[in-house]
N, C-alpha and C positions, 0 to 999 in steps of 0.2 A: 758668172756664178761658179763656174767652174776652178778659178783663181783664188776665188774664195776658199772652196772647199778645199783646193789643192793647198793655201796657207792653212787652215787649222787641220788637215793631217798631218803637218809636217814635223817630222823627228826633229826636225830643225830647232822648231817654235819649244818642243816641250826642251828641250836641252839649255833655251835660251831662258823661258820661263822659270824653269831649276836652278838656274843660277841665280837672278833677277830676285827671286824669292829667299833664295839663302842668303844673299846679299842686305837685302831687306830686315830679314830679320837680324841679321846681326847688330844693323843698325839700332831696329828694335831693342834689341837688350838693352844696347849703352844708354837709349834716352830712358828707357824703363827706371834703369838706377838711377839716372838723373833729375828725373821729373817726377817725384814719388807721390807728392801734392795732387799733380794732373795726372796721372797714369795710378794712382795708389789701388784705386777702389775700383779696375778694372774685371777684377775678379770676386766682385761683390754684390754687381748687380748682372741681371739678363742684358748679354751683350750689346743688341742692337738697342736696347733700352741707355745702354751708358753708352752708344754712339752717337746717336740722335740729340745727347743730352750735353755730359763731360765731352767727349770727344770733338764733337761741332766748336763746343765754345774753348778748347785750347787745341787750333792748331797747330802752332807750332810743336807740342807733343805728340802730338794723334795724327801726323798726318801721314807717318810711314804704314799706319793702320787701316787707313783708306789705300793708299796703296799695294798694301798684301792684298786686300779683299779684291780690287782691280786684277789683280798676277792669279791670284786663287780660281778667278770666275773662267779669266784666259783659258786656267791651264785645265782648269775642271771640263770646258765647251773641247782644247784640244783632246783631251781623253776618253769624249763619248764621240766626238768625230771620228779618232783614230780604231776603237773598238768599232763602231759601224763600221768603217770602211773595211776593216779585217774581216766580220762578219760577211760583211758583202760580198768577198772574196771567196772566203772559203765554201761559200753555200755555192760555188762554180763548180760544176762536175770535174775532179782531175785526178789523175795519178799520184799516187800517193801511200806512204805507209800509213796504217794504222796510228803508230807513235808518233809520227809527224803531225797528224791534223790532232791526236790528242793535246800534243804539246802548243799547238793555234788556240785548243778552248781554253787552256789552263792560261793562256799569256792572257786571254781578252776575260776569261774571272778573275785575274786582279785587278785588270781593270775595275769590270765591276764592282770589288770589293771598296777598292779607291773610290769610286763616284759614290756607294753607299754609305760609307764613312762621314762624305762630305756634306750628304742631305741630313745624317744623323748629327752633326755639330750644326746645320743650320737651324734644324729644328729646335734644338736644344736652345741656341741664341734669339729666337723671336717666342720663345715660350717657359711657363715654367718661372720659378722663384727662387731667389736668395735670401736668408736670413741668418742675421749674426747676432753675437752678442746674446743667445736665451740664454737664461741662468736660471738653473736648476737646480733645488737643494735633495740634498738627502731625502727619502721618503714621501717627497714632493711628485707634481705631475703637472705640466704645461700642454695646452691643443698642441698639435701640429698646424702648422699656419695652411689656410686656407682650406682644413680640412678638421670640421668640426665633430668627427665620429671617431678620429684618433688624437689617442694622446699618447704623451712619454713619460715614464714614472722613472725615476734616479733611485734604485734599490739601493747601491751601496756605490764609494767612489774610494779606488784604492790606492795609492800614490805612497810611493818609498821611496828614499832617498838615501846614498853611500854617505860613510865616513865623510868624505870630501866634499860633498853638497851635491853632488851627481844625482838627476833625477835618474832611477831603475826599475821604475814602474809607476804608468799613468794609468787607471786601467778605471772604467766608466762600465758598471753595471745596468744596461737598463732594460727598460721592460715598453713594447711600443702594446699598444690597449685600444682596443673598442669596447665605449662603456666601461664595464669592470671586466672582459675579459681580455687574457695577453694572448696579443698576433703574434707575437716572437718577443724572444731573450736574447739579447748579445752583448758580449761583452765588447765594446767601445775604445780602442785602444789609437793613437795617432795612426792615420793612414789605414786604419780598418774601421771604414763607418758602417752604420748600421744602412742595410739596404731595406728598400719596399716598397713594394708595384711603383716607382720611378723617384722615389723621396730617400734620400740620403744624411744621414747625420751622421756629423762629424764632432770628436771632443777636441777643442780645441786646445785649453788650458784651464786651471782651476785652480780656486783659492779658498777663503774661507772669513766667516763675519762675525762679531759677538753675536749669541744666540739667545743667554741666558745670564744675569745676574746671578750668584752664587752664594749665599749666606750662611754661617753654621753661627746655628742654635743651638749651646749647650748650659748644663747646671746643674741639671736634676739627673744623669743620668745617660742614657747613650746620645750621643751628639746627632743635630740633625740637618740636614742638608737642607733650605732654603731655595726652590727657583722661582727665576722671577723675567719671565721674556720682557726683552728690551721694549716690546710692540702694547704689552699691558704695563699696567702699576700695580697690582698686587699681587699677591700670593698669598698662601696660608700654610699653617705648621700641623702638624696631627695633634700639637698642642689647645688649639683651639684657637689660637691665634692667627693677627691678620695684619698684614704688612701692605703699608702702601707707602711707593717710591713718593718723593719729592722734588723739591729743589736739586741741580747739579750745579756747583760752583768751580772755576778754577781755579781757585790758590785760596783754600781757606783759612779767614783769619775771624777773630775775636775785637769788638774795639775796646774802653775803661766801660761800660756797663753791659757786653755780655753778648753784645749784639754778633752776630755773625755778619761776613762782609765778605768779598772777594777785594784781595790785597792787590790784585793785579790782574790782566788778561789771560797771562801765561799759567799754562796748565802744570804749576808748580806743585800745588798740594790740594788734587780736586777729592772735590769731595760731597758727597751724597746725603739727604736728608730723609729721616725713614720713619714713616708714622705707623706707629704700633696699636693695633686694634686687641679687646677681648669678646669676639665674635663681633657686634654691630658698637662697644662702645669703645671710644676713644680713651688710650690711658696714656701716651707722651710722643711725644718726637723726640729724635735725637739725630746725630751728625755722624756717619762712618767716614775713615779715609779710606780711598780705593790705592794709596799708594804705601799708607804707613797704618792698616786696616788694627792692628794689635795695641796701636798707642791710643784708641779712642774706642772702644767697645761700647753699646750701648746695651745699660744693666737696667733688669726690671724684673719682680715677681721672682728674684732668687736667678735667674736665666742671664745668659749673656748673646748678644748677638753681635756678628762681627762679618766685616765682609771677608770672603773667602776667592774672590776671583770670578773669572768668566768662563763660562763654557760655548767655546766655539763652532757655528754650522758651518760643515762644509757644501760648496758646491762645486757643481761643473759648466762650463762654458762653452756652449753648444753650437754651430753653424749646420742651418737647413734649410738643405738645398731637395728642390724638384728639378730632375733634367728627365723632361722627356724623350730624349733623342738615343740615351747611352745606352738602351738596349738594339738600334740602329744602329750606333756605331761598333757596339760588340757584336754586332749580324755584320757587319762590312768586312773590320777585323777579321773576322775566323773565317769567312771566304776568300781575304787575300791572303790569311797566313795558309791555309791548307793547300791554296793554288800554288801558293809560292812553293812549298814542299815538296810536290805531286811533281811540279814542274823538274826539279832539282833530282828526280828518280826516275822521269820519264828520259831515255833515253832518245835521240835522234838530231837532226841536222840542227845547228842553230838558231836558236828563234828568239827577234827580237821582242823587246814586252811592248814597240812602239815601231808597227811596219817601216821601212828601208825604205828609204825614195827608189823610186823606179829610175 
């Protein structure tokens, strides 16, 4: 027993394990770029969830993964050996400065701070959620996953772009809401997610969809704008009229008696078929092109309707994430950075952060 204990104090073992683990991961990266298939989605799901799972089934990728976590447990078991044994030590009545035995607690709380670190990433890996891929529009609002008393609303999403096509600003407005009131405002920017009580969202990237068919109705006087969601078929005009979508064709053509037809599959001259209402009675259809919209206008009751384009929704593309553990590992964190500090000002004899063989 004593051989025992004597192996996991030993300066030896952690110097051996620091290496063994840098070693490791280096490896780690190069299979990382290599195997992106089997290692891709690592950081996608709760860890021991995608160990158990991906990981078991491509060994040959995953297997320097099992062995950090072997090197990590080592070195985590040498680190609370070596802090007891310190502990054990200095609780012996002896001679001693002040600054000295100070400089003993400050070495065995980074300790601490390291072993807490390491519970707060375990935790984090056996619990808690990943989610990718929300999309979110403008003005819109999605649950939060697994928490059905919050949601997230997309106020506004703002994205600029240089001369040069240089993205210079991503920047995600949003608003996190219980019911209809907002828990917090933040603006969402890469690498600054939105934080709360352990739930993090992150903007990933964003783009944007047809939102709105576009028409202008004019004849009589001021010209009017027509919308018509891709999601419905109608619309209406302040005219009293009523539009309903049709037929979409791609390449439309005419045969010798008048008929309409699709000349081909290729989306060479698509085009649109639009049934025109006066309140509930039907007065004609007619055919807009969405590429050459001015050479076919459909004329009725003095009026001209014509298509005019599409009006685009944008949105944003969301990852959220639950880690329970990060406010752990920010409690680890800031007790081994302050010890580290404290240490670095306390003046007196040399002291190692992993006691000296005897």
């Amino acid at each position: 027993m004593k051989n025992i204990w004597k192996f996991f104090t030993s300066t030896r073992l952690a110097v051996v394990l620091t290496l063994l683990i840098t070693i490791n991961v280096l490896i780690g990266t190069l299979l990382l770029a290599g195997s992106p298939e089997a290692l891709g989605s690592i950081n996608l799901e709760i860890f021991f969830s995608w160990l158990v799972g991906t990981g078991l089934s491509n060994p040959a990728a995953s297997w320097w993964i099992f062995l950090l976590l072997a090197l990590l447990i080592l070195f985590a078991v040498n680190t609370i050996a070596c802090t007891a044994d310190s502990i054990r030590l200095m609780s012996r009545p002896r001679r001693g400065a002040v600054r000295t035995r100070l400089r003993r607690i400050l070495s065995q709380l980074i300790h601490l701070g390291f072993i807490i670190g390491l519970l707060g990433h375990l935790v984090s890996s056996t619990s808690g959620f990943r989610t990718t891929n929300n999309r979110l529009f403008e003005g819109e609002r999605i649950p939060l996953p697994q928490n059905s008393e919050l949601s997230l609303r997309l106020n506004k999403l703002d994205v600029a772009f240089s001369h040069d096509g240089d993205m210079q600003k991503m920047d995600a407005y949003l608003s996190l809401m219980r019911d209809e009131k907002v828990v917090r405002d933040k603006v969402v920017r890469l690498n600054e997610p939105l934080l709360y009580q352990g739930n993090a969202v992150y903007f990933v990237h964003h783009g944007e969809v047809p939102g709105n068919m576009l028409f202008e109705l004019s004849g009589d006087g001021t010209p009017e704008t027509i919308k018509i969601k891709f999601n419905e078929t109608s619309g209406a005009s302040n005219r009293g009229y009523r539009f309903r979508l049709g037929r979409l064709i791609a390449d439309f053509a005419r045969d010798s008696k008048g008929k309409v037809y699709s000349a081909s599959k290729q989306s060479r001259n698509p085009a649109l078929e639009v049934e025109i209402y006066k309140g509930e009675k039907f007065l004609l259809s007619g055919w807009v092109l969405l590429k050459y919209p001015d050479q076919m206008p459909i004329t009725f009751d003095g009026l001209k309707l014509v298509f005019s384009g599409l009006a685009y929704r944008p949105y944003a593309v969301l990852t959220i994430n639950k880690d329970p553990g990060v406010t752990i590992v920010l409690a680890g964190a800031l007790i081994f950075l302050i010890s580290l500090i404290g240490l670095l000002f306390v003046k007196g004899e040399g002291m190692e952060l992993v006691r000296r063989q005897a």
